[in-house]
KOLKOL-310943 format. One record per residue (C-alpha): residue number from 1; x, y, z. Coordinates in steps of 0.001 Angstrom, whole numbers, plus 524288, in hexadecimal, padded with zeros to 5 digits. Layout:
// residues N
num:NUM	c1:X	c2:Y	c3:Z
...
***
This chain:
// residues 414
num:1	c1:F3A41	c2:8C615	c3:A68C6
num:2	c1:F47FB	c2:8C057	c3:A6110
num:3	c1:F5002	c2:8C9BD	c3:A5AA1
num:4	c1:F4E78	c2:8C421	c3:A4DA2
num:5	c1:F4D95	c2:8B6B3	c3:A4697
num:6	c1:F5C4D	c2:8B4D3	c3:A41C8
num:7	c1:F63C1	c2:8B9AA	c3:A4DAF
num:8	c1:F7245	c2:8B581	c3:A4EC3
num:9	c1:F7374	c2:8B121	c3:A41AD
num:10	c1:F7CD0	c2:8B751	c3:A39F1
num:11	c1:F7D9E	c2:8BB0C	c3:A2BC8
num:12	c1:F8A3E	c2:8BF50	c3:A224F
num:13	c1:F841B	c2:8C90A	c3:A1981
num:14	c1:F8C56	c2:8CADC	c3:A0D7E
num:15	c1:F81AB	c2:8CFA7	c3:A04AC
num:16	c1:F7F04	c2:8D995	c3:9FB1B
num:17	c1:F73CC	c2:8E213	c3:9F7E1
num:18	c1:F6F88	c2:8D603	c3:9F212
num:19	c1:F6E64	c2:8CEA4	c3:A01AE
num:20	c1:F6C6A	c2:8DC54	c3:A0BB9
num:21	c1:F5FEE	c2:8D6CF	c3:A0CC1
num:22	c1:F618E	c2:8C9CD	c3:A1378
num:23	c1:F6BA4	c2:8CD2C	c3:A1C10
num:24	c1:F6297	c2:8D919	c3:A219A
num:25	c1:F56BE	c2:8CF63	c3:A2293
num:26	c1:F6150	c2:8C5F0	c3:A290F
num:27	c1:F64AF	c2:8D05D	c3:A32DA
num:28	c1:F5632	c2:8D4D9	c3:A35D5
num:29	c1:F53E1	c2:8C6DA	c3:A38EC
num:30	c1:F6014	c2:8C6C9	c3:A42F8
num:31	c1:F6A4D	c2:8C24A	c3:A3A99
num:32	c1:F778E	c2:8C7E5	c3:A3D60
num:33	c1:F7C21	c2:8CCDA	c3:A307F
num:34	c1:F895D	c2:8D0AC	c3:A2D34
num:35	c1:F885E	c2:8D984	c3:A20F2
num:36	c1:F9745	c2:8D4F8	c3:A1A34
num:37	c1:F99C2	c2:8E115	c3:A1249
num:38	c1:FA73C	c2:8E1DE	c3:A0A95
num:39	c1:FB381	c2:8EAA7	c3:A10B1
num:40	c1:FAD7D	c2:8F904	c3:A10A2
num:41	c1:F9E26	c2:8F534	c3:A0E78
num:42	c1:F94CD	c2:8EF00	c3:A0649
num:43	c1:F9346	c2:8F5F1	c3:9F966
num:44	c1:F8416	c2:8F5BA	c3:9FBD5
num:45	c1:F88B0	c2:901BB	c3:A05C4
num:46	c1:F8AF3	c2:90A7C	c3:9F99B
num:47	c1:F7BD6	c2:90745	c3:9F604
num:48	c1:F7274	c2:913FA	c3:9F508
num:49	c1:F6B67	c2:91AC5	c3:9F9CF
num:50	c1:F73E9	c2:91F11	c3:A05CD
num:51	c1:F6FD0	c2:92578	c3:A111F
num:52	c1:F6EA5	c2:93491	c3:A0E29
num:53	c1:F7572	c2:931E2	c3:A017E
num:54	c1:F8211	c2:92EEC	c3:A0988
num:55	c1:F8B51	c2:92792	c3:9FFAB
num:56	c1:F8F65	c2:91E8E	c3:A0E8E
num:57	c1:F9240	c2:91005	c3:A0FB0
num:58	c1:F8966	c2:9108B	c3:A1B2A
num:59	c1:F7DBB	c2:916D6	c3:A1784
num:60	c1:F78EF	c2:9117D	c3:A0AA7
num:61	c1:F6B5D	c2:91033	c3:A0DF4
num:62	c1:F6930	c2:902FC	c3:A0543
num:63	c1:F7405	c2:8FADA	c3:A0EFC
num:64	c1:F6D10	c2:9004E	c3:A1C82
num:65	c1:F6287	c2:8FB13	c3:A17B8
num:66	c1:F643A	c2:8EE74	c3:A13FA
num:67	c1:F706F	c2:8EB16	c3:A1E82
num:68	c1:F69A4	c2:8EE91	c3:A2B7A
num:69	c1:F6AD5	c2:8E57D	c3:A3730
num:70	c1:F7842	c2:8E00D	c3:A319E
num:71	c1:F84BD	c2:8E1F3	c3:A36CE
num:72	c1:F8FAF	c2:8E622	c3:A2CFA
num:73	c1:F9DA6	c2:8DF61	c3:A2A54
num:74	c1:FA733	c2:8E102	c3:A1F0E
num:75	c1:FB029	c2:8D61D	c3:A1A59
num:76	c1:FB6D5	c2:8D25A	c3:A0D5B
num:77	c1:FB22B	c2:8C532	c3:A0A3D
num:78	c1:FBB66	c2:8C476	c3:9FD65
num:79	c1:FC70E	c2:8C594	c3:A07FF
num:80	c1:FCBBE	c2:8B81C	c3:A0C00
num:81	c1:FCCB4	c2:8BDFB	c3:A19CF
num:82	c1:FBF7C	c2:8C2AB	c3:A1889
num:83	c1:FB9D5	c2:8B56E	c3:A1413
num:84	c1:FC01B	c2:8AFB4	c3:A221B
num:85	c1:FB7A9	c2:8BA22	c3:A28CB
num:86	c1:FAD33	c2:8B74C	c3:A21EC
num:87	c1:FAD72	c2:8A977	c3:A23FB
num:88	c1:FAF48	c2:8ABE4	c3:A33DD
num:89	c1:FA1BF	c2:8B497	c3:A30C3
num:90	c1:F99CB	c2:8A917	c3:A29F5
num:91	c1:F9E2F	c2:8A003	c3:A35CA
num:92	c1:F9600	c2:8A924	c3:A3F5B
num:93	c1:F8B2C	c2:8AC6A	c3:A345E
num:94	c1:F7ECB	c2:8A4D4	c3:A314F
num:95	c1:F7C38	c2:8AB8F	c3:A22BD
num:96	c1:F8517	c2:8B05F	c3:A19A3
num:97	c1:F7D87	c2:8B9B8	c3:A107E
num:98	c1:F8431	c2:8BC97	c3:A035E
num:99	c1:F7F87	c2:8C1ED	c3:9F667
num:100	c1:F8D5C	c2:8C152	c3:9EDE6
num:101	c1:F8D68	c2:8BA61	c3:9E069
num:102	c1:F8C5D	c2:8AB3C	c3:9E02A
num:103	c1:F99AB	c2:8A605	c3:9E2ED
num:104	c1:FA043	c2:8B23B	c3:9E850
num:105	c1:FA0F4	c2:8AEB9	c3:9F719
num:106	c1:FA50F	c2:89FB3	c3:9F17C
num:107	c1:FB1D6	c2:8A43F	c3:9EC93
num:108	c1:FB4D9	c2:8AB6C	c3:9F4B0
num:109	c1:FB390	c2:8A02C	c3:9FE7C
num:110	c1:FA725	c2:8A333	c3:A04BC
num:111	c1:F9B5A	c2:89BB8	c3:9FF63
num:112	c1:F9118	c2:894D1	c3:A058A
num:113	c1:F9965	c2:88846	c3:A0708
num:114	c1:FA489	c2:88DC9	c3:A0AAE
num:115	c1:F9CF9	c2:8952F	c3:A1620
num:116	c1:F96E2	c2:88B3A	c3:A196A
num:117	c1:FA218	c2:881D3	c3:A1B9E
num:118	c1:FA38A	c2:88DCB	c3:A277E
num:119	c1:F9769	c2:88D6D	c3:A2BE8
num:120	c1:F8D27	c2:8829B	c3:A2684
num:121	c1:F8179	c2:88A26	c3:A2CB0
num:122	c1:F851F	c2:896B7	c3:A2461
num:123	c1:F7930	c2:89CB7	c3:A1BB2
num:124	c1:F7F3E	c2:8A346	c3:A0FE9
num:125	c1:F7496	c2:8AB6D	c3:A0849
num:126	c1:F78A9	c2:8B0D9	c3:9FB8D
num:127	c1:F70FA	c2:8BA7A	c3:9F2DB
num:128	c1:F739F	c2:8BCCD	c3:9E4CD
num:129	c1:F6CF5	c2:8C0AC	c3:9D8AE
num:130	c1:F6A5B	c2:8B273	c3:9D317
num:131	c1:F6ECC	c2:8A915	c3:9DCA8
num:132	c1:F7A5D	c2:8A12A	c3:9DE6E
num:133	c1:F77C4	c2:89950	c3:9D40C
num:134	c1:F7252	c2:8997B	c3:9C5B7
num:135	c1:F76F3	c2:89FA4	c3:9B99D
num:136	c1:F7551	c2:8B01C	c3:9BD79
num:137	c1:F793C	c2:8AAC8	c3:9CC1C
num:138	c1:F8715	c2:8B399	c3:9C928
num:139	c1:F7E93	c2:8BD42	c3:9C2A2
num:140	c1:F8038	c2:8CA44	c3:9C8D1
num:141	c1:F747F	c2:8D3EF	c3:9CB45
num:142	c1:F6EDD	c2:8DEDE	c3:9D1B0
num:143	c1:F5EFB	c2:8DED6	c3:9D6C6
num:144	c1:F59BA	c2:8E4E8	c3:9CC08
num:145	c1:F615A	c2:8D874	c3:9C3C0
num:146	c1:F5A99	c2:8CF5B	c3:9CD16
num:147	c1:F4E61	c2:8D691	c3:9CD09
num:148	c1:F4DCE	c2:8D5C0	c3:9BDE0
num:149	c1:F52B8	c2:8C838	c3:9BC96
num:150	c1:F4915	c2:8C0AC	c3:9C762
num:151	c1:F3DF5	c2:8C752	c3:9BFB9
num:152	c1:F3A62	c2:8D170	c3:9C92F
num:153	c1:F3FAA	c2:8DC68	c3:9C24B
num:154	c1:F3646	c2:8D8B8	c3:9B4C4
num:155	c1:F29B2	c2:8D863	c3:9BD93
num:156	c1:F2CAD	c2:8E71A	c3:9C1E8
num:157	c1:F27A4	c2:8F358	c3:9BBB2
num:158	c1:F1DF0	c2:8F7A5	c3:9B0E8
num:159	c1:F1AB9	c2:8ED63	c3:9A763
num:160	c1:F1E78	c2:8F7C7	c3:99B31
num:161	c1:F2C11	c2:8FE06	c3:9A1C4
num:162	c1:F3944	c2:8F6B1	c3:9A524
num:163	c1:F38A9	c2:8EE75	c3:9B228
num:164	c1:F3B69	c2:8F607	c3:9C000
num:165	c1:F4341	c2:8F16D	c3:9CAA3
num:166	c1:F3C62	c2:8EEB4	c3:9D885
num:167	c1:F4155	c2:8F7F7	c3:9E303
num:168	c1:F4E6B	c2:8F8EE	c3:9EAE1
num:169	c1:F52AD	c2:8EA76	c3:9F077
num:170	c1:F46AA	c2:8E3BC	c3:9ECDA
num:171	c1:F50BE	c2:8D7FD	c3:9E788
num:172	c1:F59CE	c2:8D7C2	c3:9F24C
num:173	c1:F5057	c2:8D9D5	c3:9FCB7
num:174	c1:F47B8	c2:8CC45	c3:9F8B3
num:175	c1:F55E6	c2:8C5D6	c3:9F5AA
num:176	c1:F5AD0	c2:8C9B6	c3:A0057
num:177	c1:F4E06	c2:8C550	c3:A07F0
num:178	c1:F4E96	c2:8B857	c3:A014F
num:179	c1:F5E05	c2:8B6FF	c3:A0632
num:180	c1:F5A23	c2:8B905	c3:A15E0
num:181	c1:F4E95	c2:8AF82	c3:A14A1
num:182	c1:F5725	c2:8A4FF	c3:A0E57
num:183	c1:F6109	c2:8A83A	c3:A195D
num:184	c1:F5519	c2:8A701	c3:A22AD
num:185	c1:F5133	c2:8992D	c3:A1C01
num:186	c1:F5FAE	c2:89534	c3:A1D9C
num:187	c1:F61C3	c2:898A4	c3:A2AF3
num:188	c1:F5465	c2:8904E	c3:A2E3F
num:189	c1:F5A46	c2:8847C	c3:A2540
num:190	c1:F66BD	c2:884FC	c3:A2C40
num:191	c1:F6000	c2:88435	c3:A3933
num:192	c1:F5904	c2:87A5C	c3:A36C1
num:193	c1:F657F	c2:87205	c3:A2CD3
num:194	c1:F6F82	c2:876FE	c3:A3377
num:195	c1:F77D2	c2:87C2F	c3:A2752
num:196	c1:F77F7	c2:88944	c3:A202E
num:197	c1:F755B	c2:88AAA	c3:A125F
num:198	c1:F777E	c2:893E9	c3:A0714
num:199	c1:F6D33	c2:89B86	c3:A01F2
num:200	c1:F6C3C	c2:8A281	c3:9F401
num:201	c1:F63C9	c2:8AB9F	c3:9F07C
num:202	c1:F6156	c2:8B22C	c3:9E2CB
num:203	c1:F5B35	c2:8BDE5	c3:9E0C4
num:204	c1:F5648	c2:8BB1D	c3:9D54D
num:205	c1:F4EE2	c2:8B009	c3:9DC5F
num:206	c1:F48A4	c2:8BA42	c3:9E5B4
num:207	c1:F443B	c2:8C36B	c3:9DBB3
num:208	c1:F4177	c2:8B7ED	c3:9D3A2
num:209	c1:F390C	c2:8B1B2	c3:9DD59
num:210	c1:F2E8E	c2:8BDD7	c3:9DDA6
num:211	c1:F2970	c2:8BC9A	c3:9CE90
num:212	c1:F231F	c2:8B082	c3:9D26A
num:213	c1:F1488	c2:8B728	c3:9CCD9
num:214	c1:F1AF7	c2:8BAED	c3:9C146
num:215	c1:F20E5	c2:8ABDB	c3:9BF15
num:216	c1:F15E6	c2:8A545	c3:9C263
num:217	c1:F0E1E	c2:8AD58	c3:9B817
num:218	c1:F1810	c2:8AAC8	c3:9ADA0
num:219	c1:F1766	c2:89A98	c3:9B0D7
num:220	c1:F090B	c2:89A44	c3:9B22E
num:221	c1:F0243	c2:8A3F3	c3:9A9F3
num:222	c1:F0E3D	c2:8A5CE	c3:9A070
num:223	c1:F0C5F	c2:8B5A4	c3:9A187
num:224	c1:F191E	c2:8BDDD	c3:9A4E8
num:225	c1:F15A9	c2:8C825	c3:9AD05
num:226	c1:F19A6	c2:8D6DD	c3:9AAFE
num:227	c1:F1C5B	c2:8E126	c3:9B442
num:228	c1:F1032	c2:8E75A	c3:9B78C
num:229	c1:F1492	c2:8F526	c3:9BE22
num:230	c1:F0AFD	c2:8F912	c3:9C720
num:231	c1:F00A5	c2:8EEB3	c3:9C381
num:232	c1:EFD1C	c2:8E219	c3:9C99F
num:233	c1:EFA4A	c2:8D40F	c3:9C1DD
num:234	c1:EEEDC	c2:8CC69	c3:9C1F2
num:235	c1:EF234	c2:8BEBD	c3:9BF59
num:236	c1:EFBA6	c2:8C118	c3:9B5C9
num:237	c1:EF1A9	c2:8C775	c3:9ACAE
num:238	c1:EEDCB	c2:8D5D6	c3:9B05C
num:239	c1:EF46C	c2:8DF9E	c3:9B730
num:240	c1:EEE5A	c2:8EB25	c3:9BF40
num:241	c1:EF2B4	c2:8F6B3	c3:9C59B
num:242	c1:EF854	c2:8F64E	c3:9D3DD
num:243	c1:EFFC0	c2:902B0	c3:9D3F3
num:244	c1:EFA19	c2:9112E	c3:9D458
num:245	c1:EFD34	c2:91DBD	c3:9D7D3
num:246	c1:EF4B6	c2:926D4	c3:9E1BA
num:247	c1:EF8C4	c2:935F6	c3:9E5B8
num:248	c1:F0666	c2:93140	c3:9ED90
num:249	c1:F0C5D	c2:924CF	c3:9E7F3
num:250	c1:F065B	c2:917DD	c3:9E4E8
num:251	c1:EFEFE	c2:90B8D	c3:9EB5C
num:252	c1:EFB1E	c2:8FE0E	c3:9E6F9
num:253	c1:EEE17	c2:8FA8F	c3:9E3CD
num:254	c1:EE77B	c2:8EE6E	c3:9DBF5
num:255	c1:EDBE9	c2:8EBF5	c3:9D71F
num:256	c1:ED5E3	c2:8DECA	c3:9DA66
num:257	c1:ECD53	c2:8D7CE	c3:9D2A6
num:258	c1:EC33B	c2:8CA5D	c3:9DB12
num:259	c1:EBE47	c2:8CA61	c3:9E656
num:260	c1:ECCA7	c2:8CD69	c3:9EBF2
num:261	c1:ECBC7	c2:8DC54	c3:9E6BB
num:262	c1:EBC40	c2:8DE95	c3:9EA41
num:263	c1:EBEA2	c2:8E5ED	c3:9F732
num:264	c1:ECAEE	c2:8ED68	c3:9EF5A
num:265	c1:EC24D	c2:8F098	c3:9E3C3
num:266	c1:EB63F	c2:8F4CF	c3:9EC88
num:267	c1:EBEB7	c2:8FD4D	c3:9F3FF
num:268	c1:EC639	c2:904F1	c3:9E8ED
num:269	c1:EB849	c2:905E7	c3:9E234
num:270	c1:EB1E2	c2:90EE1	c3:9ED3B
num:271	c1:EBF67	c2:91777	c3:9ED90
num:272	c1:EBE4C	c2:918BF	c3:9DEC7
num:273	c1:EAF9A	c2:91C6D	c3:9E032
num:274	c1:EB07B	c2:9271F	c3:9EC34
num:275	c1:EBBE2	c2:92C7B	c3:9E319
num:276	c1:EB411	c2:92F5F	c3:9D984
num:277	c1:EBBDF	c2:9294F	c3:9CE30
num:278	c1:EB83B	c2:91E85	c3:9C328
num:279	c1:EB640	c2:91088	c3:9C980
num:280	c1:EBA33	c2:90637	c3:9C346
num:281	c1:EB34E	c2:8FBE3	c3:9CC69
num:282	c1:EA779	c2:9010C	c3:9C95A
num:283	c1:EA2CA	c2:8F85A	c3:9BDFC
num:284	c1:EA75E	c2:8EB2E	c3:9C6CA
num:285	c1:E9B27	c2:8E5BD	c3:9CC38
num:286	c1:EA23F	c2:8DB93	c3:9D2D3
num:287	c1:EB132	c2:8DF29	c3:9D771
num:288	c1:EB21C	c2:8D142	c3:9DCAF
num:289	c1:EB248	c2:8CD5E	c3:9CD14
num:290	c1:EBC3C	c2:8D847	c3:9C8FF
num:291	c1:EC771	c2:8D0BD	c3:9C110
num:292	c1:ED319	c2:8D64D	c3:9BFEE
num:293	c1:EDA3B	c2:8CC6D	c3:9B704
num:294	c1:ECD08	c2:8CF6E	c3:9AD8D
num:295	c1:ECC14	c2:8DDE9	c3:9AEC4
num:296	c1:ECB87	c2:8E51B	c3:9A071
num:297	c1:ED77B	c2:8EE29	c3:99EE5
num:298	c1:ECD03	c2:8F9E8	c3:99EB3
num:299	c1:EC6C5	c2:8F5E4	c3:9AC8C
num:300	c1:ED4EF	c2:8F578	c3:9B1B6
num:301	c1:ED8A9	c2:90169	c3:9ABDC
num:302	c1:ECE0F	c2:908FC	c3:9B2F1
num:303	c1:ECEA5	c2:90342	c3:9BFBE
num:304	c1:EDE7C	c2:907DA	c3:9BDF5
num:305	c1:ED979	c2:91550	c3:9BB7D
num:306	c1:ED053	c2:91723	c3:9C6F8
num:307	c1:ED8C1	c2:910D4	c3:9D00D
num:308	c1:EE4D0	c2:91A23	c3:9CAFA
num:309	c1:EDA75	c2:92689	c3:9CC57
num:310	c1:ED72C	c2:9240B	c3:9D8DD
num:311	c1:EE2F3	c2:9200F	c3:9E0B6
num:312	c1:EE891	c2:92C56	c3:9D8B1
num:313	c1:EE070	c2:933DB	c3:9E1E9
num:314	c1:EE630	c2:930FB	c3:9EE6A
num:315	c1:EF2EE	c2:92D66	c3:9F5BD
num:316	c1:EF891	c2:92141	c3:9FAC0
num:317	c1:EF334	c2:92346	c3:A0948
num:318	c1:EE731	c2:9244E	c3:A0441
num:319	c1:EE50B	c2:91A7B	c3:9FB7B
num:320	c1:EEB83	c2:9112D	c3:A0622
num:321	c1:EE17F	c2:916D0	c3:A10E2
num:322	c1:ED62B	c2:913DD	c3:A0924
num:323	c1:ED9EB	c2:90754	c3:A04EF
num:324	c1:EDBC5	c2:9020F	c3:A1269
num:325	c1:ECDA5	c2:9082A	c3:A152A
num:326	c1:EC738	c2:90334	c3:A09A9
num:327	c1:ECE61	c2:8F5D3	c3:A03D6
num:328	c1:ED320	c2:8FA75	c3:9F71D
num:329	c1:EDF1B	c2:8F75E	c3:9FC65
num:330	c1:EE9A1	c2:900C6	c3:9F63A
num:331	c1:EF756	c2:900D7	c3:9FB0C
num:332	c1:F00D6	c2:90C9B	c3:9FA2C
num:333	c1:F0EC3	c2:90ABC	c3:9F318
num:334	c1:F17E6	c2:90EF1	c3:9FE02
num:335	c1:F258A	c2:9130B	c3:9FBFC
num:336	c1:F2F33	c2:91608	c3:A0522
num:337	c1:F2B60	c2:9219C	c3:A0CB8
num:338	c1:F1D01	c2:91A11	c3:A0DEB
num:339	c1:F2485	c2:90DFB	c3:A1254
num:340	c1:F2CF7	c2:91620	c3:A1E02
num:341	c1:F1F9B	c2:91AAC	c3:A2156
num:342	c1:F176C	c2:90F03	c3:A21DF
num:343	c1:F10F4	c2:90BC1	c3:A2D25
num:344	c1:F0EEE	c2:8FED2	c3:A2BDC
num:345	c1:F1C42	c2:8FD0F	c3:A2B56
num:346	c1:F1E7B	c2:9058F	c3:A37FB
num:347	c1:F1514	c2:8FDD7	c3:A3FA1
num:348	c1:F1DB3	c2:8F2D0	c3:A3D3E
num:349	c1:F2919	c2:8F86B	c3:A4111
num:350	c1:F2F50	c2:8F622	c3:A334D
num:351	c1:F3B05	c2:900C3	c3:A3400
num:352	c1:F464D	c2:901BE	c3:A3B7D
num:353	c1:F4EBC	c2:90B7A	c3:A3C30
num:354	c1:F5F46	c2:90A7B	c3:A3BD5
num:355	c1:F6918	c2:9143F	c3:A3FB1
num:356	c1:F7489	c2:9160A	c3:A3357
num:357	c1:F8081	c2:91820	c3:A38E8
num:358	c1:F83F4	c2:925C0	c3:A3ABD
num:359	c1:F7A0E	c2:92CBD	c3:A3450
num:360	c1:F6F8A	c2:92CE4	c3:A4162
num:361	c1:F645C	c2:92960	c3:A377A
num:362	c1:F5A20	c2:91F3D	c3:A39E8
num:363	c1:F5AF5	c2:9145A	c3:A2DB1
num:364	c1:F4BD9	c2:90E04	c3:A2BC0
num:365	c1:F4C43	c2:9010D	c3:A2573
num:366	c1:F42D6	c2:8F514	c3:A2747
num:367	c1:F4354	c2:8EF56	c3:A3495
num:368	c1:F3DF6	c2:8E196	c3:A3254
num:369	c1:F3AEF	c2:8D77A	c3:A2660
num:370	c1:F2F4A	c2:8D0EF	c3:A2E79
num:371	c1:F2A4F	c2:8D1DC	c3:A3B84
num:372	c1:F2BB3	c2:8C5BB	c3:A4529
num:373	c1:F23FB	c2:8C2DB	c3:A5153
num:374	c1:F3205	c2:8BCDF	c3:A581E
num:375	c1:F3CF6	c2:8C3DC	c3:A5248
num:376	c1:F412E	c2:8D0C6	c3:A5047
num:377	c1:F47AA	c2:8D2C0	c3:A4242
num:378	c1:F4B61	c2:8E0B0	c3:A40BE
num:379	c1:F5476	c2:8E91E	c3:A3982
num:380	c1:F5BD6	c2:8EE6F	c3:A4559
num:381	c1:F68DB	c2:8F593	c3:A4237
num:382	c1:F6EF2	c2:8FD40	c3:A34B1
num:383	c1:F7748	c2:8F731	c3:A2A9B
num:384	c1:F8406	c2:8F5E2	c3:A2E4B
num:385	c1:F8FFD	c2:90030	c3:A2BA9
num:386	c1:F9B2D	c2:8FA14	c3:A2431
num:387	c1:FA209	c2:8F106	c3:A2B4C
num:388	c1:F9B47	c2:8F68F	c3:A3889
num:389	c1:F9BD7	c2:8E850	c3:A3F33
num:390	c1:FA94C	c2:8E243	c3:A3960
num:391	c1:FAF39	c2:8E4A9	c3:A47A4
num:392	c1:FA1EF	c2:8DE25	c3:A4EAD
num:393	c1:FA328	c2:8D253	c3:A4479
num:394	c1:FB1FF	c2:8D071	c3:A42CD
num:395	c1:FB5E7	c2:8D302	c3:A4FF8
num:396	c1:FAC4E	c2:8CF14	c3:A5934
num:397	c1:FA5C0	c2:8C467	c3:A519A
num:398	c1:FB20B	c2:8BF05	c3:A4A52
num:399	c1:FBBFA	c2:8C133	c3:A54F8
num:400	c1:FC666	c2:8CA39	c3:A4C01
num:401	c1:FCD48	c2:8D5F7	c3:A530D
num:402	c1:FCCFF	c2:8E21F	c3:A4FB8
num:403	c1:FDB60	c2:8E1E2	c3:A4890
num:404	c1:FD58D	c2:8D6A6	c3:A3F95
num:405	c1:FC9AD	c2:8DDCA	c3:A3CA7
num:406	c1:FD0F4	c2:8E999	c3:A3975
num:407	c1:FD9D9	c2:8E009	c3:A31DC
num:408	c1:FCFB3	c2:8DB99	c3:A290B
num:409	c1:FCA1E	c2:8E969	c3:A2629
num:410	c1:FD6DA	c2:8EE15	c3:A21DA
num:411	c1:FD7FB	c2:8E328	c3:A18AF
num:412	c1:FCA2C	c2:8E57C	c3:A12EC
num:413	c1:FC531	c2:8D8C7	c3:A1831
num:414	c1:FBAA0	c2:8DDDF	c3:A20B5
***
């Protein structure tokens, strides 16, 4: 079996929070990544939490995670002696990655075309809020800006309270997927054409991308959704319950109205009935004609009740057990102990643990994005220390001594 898909490539990584993402799934794929970080580390290193609440450049818990399998560098790319390395750097590379404000890396002679004019085959992928173009595209913003401005943020909560943000990295991590698979697509293009090519990617875009229900609603049936909490929609008319809580936590579970929901609807209709509490299925002659999007606001309101009364009565495991047994088909809402735990997720081999330097303690972290038949794409080492390779990459790979490599770090260009 090959190593991975992307071996000896090479990508300049001089992301963000905003573009950890690609560069990692570059890496897994067998990219070698060289995480540029500025004279004395990426500011990302200060990010909590930190490993047993250590206030350390090296162990903030948010970069191991999301710059595993790269190798680190440092180098001031606002130095003019810097900008020579650099340019020595995209020579060798294949991608650079970049997520700085439209413009920046222009002036300060190191755009697309000017890289290019180096090396024609170069992929540069940048990530930014809005774009490179466009009238917010030197708009700055955070996720949670994103989030709310791509629409995401306004389909997200209770219908009658303010709006609530997604969890951690939900922005980045689907921008940041979007950036490697345009990298991907590039690399494939410039196989097959020969040339490199610049790719931009908005964030906005992504999130943007995902309300596609919600727009299609608004063009067609000229409703504007709401937020619906823990309820589903049915066809942009009714909503129904999909959240509830049993004895430990919560689980997802829908009722289904047609011929679609009859073995669902049979099933929770003999639990409700060896239970002993109020069934709501029992005046339905004929589940098969059950219609949600016609159901009285009465009919709903009781099936909501029984359902609540009896999942109240029992834990996650259980209700999980018997609705693999039975069909009613019930699914528990796992968080992050559950997840550690899962064995589904064992059985693929889904975790991997990483040494952190000095501290003897294994790291877990997702081993793979997908599985392949061919090719082995794993996470397989930690997140590089500040400026850990800048010997390896200067020295070996560039061909500067040691004197001029302790040159430039005196100066504060690497």
């Amino acid at each position: 079996m090959a190593e991975s898909l992307l071996n000896n490539l090479i990508a300049l990584d001089l992301t963000d929070e905003k573009g950890f993402v690609c560069g990692k799934i570059l890496a897994v794929l067998g990219v070698d990544v060289l995480k540029i970080e500025p004279p004395g580390g990426d500011p990302a290193r200060r990010t909590p939490p930190h490993c047993r609440g250590a206030d350390d450049l090296e162990q903030s818990l948010y970069w191991l995670a999301f710059n595993s399998d790269k190798r680190g560098i440092t180098l001031n790319v606002e130095n003019s002696q810097g900008q020579a390395l650099f340019r020595k750097l995209v020579a060798k590379a294949d991608f650079v990655i970049e997520s700085f404000p439209p413009d920046y890396l222009d002036a300060l002679g190191l755009g697309y075309e000017s890289l290019k004019r180096i090396n024609p085959k170069i992929i540069m992928v940048s990530i930014t809020p809005f774009g490179q173009r466009g009238p917010y595209s030197h708009y700055k913003a955070c996720e949670l800006t994103i989030s709310a401005m791509s629409g995401v943020l306004g389909d997200t909560g209770e219908p009658d309270r303010p709006p609530v943000k997604e969890a951690l990295n939900s922005i980045y991590f689907e921008g940041g997927s979007a950036a490697a698979l345009g990298a991907v697509i590039a690399y494939y293009y410039r196989e097959v054409a020969g040339e490199g090519q610049h790719v931009d990617v908005s964030l906005q875009h992504v999130a943007a991308s995902r309300d596609m229900t919600t727009l299609h609603i608004l063009e067609f049936d000229k409703q504007l959704l709401k937020r619906t909490g823990d309820k589903g929609q049915v066809g942009g008319r009714r909503v129904f319950r999909w959240l509830w809580p049993c004895q430990d936590g919560h689980l997802f579970w829908a009722l289904r109205g047609g011929h679609i929901g009859v073995r669902i609807n049979e099933a929770l209709s003999r639990w409700l009935d060896e239970e002993g509490l109020e069934n709501p299925y029992n005046g339905i002659a004929d589940l098969a004609q059950l219609d949600m999007a016609t159901l009285s606001e009465e009919t709903r309101t009781f099936f909501e009740g029984a359902v609540e009364k009896l999942f109240l009565r029992h834990t996650r495991r259980e209700i999980t057990e018997r609705a693999l047994s039975s069909g009613a088909q019930a699914w528990p809402v796992n968080n992050t102990a559950d997840v550690l735990e899962n064995p589904q997720l064992a059985a693929r081999n889904f975790w991997q643990d990483l040494s952190l330097l000095g501290l003897g303690i294994p790291f877990r972290c997702p081993r793979h994005f997908f599985l392949s038949s061919e090719t082995e794409n794993y996470v397989r080492r930690r997140a590089p220390t500040v400026s850990e390779h800048n010997n390896e990459v200067y020295g070996q790979e560039l061909g500067l001594s040691e004197t001029e490599i302790m040159t430039l770090n005196d100066t504060g260009v690497i």
